[in-house]
N, CA, C and O atoms as CSV, one atom per row, in Angstrom:
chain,resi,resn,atom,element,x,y,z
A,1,UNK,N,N,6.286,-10.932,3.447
A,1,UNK,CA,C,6.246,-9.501,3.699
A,1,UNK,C,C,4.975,-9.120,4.465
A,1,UNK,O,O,5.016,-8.210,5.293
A,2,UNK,N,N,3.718,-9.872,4.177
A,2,UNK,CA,C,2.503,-9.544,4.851
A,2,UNK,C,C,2.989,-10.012,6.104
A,2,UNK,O,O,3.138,-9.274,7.077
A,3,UNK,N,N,3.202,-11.056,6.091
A,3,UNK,CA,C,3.099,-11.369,8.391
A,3,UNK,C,C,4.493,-10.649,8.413
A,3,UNK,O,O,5.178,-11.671,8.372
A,4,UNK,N,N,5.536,-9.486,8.454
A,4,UNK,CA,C,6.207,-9.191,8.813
A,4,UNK,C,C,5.219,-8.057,8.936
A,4,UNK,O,O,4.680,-8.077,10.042
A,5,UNK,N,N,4.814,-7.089,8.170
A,5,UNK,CA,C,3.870,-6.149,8.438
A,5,UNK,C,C,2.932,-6.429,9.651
A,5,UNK,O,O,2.797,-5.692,10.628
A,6,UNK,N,N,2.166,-7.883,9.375
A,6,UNK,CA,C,1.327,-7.496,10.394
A,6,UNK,C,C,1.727,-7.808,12.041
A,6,UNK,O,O,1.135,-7.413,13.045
A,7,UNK,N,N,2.589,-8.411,11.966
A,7,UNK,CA,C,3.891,-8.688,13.031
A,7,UNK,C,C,4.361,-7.466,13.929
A,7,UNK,O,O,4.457,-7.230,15.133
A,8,UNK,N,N,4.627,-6.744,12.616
A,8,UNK,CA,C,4.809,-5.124,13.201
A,8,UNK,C,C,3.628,-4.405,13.670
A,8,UNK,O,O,3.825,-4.040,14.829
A,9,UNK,N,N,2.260,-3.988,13.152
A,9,UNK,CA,C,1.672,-3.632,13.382
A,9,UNK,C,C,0.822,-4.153,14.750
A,9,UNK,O,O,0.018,-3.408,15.309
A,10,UNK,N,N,1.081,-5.421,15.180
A,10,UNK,CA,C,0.215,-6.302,16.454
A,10,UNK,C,C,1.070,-5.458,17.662
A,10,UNK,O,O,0.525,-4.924,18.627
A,11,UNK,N,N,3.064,-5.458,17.290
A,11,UNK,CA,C,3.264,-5.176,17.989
A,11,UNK,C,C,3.409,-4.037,18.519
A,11,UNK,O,O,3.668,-3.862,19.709
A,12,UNK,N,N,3.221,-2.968,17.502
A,12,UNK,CA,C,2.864,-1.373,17.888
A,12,UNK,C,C,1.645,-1.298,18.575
A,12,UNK,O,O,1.540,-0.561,19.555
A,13,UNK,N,N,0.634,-2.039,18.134
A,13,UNK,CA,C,-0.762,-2.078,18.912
A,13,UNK,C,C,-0.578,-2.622,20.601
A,13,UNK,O,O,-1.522,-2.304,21.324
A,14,UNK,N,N,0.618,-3.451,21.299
A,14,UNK,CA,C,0.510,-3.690,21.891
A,14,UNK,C,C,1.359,-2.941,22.643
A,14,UNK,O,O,1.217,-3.201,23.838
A,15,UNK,N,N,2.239,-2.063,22.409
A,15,UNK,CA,C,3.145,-1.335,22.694
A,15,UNK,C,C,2.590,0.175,23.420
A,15,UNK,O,O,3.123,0.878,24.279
A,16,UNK,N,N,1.444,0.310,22.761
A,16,UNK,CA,C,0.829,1.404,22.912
A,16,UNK,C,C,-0.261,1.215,23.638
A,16,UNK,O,O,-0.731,2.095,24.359
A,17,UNK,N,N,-0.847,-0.171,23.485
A,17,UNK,CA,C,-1.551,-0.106,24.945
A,17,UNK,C,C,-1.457,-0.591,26.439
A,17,UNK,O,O,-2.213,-0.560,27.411
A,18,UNK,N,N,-0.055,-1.103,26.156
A,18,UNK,CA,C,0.450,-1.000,27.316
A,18,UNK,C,C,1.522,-0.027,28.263
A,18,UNK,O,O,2.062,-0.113,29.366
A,19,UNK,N,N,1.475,1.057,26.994
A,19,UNK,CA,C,2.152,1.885,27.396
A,19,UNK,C,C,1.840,3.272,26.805
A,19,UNK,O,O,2.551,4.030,26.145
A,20,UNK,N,N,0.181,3.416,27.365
A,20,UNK,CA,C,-0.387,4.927,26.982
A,20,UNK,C,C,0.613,6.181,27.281
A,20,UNK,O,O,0.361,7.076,26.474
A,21,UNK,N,N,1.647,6.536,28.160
A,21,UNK,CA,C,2.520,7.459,28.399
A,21,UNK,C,C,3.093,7.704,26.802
A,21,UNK,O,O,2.743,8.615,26.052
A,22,UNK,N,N,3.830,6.892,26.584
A,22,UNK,CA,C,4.567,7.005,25.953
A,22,UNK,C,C,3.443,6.966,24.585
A,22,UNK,O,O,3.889,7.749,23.746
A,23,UNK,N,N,2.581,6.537,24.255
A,23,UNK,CA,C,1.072,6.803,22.752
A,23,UNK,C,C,1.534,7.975,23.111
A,23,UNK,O,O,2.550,8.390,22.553
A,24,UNK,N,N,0.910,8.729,24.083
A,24,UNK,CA,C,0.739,10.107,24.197
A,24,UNK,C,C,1.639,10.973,23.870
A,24,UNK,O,O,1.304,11.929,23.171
A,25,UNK,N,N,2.892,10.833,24.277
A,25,UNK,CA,C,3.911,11.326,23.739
A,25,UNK,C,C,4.417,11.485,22.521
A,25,UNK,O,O,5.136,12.428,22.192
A,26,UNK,N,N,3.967,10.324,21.608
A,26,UNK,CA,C,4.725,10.186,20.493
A,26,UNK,C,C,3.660,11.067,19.793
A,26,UNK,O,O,4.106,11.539,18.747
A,27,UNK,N,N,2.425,11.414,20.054
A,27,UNK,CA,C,1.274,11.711,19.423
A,27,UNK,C,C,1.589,13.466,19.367
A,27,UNK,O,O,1.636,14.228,18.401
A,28,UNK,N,N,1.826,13.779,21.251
A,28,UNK,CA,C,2.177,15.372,21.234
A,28,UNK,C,C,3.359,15.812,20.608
A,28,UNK,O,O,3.249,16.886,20.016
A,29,UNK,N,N,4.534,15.228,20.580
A,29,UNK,CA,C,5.662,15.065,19.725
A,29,UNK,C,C,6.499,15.323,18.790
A,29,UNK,O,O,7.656,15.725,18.676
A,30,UNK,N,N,5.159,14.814,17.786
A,30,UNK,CA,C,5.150,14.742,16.275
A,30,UNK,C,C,4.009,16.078,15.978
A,30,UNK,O,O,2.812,16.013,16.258
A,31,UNK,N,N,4.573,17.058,15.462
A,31,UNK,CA,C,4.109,18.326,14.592
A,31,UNK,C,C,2.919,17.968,13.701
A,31,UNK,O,O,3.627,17.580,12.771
A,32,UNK,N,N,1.741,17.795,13.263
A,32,UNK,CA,C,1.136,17.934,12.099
A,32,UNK,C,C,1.732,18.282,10.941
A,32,UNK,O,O,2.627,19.095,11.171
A,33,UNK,N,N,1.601,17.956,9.513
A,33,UNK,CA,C,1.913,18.363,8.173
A,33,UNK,C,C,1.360,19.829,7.940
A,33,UNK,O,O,0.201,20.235,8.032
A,34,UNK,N,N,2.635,20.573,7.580
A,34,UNK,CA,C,2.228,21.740,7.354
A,34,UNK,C,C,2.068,22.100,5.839
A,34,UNK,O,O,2.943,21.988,4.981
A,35,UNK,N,N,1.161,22.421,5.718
A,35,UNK,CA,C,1.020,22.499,3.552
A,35,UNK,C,C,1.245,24.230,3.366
A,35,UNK,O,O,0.467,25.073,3.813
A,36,UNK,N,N,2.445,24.502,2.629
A,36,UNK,CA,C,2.917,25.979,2.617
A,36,UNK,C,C,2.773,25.743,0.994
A,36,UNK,O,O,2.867,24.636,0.463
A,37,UNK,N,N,2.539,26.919,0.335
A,37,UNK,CA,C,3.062,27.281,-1.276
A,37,UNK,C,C,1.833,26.430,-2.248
A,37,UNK,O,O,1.709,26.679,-3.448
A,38,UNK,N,N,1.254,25.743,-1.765
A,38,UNK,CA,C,0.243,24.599,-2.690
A,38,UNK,C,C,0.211,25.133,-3.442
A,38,UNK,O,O,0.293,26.361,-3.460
A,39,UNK,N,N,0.063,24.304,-4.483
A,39,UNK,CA,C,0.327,24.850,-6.165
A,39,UNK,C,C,-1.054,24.876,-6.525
A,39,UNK,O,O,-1.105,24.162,-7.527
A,40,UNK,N,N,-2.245,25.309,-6.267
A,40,UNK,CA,C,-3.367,25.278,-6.715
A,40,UNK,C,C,-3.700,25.694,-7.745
A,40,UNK,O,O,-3.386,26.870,-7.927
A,41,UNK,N,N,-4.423,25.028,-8.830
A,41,UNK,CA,C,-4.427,25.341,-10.421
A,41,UNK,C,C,-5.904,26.454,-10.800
A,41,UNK,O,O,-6.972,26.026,-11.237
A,42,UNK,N,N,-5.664,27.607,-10.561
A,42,UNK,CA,C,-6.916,28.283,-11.141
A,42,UNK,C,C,-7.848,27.569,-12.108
A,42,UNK,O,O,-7.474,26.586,-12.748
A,43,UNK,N,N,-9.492,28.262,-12.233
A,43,UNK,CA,C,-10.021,27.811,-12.941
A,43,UNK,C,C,-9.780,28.535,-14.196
A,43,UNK,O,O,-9.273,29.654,-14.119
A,44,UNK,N,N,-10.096,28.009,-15.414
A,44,UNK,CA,C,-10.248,28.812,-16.091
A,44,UNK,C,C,-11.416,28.450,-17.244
A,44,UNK,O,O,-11.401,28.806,-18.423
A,45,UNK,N,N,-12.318,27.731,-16.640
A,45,UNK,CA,C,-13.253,27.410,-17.134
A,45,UNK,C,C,-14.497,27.155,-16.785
A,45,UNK,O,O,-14.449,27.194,-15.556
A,46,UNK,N,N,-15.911,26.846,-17.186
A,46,UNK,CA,C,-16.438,26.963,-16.010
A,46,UNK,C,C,-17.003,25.631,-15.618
A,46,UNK,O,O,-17.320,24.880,-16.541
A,47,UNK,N,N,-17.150,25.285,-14.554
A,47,UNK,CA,C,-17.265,23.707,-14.453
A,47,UNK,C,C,-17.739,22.489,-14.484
A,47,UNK,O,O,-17.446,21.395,-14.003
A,48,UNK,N,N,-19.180,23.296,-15.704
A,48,UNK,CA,C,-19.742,21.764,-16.510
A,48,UNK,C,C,-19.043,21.737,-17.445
A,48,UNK,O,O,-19.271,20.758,-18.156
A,49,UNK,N,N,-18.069,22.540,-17.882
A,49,UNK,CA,C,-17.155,22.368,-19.142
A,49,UNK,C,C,-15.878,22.057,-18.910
A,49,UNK,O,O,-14.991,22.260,-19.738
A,50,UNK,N,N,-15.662,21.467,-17.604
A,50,UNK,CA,C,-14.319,20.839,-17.117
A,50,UNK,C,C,-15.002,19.679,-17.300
A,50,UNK,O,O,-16.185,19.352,-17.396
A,51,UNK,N,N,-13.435,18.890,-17.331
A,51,UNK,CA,C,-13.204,17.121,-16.992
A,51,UNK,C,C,-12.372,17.518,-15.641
A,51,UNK,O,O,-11.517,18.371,-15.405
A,52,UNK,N,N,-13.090,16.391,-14.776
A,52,UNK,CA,C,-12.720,16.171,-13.465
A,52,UNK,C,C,-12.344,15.073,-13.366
A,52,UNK,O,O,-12.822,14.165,-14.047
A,53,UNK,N,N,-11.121,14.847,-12.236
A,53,UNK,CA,C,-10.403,13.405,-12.236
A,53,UNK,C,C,-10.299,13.518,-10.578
A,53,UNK,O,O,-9.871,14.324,-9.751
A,54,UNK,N,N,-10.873,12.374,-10.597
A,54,UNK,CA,C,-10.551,11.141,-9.160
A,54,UNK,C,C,-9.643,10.375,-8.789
A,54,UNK,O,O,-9.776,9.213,-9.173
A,55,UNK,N,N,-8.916,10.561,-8.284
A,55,UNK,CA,C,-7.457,9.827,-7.819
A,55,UNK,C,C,-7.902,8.990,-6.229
A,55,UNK,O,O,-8.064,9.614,-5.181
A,56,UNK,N,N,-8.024,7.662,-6.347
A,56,UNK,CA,C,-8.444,7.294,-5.293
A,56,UNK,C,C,-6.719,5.934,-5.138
A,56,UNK,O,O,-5.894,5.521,-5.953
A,57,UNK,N,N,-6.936,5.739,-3.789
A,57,UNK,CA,C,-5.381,4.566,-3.292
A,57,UNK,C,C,-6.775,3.582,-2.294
A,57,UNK,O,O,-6.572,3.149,-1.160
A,58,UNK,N,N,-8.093,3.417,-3.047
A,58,UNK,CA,C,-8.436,2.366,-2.382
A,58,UNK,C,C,-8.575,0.898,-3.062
A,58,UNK,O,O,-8.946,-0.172,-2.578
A,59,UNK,N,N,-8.201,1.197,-4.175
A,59,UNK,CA,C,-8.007,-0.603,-5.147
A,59,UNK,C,C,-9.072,-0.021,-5.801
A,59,UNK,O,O,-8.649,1.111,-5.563
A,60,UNK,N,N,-10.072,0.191,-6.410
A,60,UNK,CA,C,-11.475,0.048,-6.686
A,60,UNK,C,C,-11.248,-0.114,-7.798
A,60,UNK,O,O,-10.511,0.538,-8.538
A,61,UNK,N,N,-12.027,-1.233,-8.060
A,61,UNK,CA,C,-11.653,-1.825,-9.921
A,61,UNK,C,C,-13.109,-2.532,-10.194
A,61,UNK,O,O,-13.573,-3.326,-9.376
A,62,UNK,N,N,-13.767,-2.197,-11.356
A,62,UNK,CA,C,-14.637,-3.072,-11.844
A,62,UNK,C,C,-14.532,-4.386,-11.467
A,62,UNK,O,O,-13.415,-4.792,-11.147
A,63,UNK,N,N,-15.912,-5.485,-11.425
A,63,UNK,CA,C,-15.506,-6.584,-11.200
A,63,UNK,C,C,-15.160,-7.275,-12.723
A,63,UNK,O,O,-14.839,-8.455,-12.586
A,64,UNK,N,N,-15.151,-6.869,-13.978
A,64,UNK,CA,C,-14.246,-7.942,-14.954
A,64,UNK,C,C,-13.293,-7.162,-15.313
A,64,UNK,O,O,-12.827,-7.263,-16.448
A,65,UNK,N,N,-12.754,-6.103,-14.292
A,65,UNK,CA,C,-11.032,-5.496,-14.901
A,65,UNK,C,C,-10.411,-6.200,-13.498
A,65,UNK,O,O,-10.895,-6.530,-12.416
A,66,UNK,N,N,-9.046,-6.248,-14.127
A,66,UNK,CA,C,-8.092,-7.607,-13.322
A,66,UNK,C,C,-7.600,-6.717,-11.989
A,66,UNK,O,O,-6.933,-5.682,-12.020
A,67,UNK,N,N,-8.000,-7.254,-11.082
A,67,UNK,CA,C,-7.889,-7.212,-9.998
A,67,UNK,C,C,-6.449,-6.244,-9.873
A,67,UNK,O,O,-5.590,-6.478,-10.722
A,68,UNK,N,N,-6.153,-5.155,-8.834
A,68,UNK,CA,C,-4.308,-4.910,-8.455
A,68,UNK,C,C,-4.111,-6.118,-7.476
A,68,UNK,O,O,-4.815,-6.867,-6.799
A,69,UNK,N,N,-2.636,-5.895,-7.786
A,69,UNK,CA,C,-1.345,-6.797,-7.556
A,69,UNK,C,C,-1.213,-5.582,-5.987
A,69,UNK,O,O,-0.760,-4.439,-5.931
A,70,UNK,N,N,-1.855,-6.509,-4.846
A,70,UNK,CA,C,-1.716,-5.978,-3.687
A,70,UNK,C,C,-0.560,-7.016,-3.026
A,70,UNK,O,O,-0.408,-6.896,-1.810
A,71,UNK,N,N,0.154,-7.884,-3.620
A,71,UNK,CA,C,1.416,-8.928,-2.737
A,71,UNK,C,C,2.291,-8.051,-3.802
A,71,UNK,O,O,3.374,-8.630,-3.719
A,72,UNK,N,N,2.459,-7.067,-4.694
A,72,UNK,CA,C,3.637,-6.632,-5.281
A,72,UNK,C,C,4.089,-5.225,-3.861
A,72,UNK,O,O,3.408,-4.323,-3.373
A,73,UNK,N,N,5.634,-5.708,-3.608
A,73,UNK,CA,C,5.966,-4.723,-2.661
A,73,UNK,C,C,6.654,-3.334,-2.983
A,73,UNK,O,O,7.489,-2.838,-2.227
A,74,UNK,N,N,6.287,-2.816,-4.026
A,74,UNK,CA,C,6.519,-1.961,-4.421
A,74,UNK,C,C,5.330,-0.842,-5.164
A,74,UNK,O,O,5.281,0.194,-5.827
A,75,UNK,N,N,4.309,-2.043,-4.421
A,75,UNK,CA,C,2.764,-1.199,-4.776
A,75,UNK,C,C,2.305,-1.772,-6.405
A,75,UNK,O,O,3.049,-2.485,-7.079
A,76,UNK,N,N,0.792,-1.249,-6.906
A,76,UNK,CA,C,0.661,-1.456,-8.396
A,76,UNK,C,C,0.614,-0.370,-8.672
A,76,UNK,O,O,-0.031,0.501,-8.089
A,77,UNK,N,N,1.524,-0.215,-9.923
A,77,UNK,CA,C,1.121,1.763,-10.520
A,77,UNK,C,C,0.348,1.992,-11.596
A,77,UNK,O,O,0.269,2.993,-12.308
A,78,UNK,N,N,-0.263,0.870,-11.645
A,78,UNK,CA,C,-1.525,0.634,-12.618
A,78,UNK,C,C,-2.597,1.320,-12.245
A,78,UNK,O,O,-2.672,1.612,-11.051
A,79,UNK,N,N,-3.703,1.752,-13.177
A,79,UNK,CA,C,-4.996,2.896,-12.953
A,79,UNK,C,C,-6.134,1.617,-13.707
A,79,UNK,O,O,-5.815,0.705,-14.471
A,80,UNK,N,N,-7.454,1.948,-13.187
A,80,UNK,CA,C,-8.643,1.369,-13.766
A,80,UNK,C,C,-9.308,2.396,-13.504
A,80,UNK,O,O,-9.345,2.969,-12.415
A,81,UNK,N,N,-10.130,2.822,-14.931
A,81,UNK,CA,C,-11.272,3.795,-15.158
A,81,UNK,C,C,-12.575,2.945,-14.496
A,81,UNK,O,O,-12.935,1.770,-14.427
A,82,UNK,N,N,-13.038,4.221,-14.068
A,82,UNK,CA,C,-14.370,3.766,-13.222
A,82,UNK,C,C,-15.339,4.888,-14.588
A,82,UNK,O,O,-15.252,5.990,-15.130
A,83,UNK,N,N,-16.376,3.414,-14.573
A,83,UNK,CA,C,-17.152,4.250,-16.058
A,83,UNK,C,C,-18.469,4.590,-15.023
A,83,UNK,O,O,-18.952,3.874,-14.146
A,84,UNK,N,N,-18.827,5.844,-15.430
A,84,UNK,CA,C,-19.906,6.033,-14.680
A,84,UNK,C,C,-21.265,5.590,-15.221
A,84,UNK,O,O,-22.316,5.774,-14.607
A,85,UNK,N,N,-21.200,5.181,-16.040
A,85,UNK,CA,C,-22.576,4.234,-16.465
A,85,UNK,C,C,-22.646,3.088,-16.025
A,85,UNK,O,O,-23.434,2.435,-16.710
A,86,UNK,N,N,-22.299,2.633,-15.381
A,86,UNK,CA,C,-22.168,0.862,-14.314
A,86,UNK,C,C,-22.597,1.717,-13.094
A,86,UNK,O,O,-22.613,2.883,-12.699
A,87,UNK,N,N,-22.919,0.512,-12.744
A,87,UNK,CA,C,-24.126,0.273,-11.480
A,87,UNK,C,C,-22.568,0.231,-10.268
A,87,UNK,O,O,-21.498,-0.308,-10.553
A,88,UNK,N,N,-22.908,1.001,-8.862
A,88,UNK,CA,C,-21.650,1.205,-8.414
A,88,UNK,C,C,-21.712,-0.331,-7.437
A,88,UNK,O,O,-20.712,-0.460,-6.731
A,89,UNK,N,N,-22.806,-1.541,-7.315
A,89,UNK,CA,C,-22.747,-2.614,-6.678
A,89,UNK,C,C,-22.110,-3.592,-7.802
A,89,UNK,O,O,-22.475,-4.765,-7.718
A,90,UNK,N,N,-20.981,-3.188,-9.101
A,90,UNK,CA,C,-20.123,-4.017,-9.644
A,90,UNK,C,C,-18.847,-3.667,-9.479
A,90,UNK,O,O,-17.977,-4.268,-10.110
A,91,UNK,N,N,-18.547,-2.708,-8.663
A,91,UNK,CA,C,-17.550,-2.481,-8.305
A,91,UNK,C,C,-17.320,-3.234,-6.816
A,91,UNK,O,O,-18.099,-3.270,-5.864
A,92,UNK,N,N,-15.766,-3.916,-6.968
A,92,UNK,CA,C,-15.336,-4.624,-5.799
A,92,UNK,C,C,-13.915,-3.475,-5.697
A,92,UNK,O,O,-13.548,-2.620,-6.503
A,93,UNK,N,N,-13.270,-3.938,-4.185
A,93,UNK,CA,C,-12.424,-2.872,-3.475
A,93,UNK,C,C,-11.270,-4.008,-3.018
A,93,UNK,O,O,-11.642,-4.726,-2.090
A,94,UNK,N,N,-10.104,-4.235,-3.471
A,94,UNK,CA,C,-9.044,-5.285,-3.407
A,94,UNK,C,C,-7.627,-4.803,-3.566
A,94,UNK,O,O,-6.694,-5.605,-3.525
């Protein structure tokens, strides 16, 4: 599944630079995401007395919590707490 991805991706890269007309096009084309209605959650507290949560999609996992399952093709839907008392040079990104 990885060299089919990156198979695909060499050949979009080459597609597009050999054929800036058509980059350009696909770029003017395509509309931007329009965000209508966002459900934004009032405060109702004030915000040293909130808990705040970080939602990150970059892997970041302690180095002795088990690594994500980046060859599962359906993604990992697993979470690792990042403790903020660790030093942030024990954190690895995988």
């Amino acid at each position: 599944m990885k060299i089919l991805n990156r198979m695909k991706n060499i050949g979009i890269a080459r597609l597009s630079s050999s054929f800036p007309a058509l980059t350009k096009h696909l770029i003017v084309s395509n509309k931007p995401l329009e965000f209508v209605n966002i459900p934004w959650a009032s405060d109702t507290e004030p915000l040293a007395a909130s808990k705040i949560a970080l939602v990150a999609t970059a892997g970041i996992h302690y180095g002795l919590q088990k690594p994500f399952d980046m060859d599962d093709p359906e993604g990992d839907p697993t979470f690792r707490i990042i403790d903020l008392n660790t030093i942030e040079e024990d954190y690895e990104c995988k």
